[in-house]
C-alpha positions, 0 to 999 in steps of 0.5 A: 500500500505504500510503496503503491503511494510512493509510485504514484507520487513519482509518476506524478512528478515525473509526468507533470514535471514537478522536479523542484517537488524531490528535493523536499521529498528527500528533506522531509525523509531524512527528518522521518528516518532521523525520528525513527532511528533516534527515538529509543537513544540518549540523543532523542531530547536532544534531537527533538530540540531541533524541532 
């Protein structure tokens, strides 16, 4: 289910040229990773500060 969002949104990009949509693509997956790995760690309070 969503791998099958993810493929649509970059068919959309990709169809309707919407190239300047990847970079913020790319930013807000590097947040959602950088959440998920640090959640259980000593930094998170730190981490969570940037917010």
């Amino acid at each position: 289910m969503k791998m099958q969002i993810l493929k649509e949104l970059f068919e959309f990009i990709l169809k309707r040229k919407k190239y300047w949509l990847i970079p913020i693509i790319i930013v807000l997956l590097l947040i959602a990773i950088l959440l998920i790995v640090t959640e259980g760690s000593a930094i998170a309070p730190f981490i969570y500060t940037l917010f």
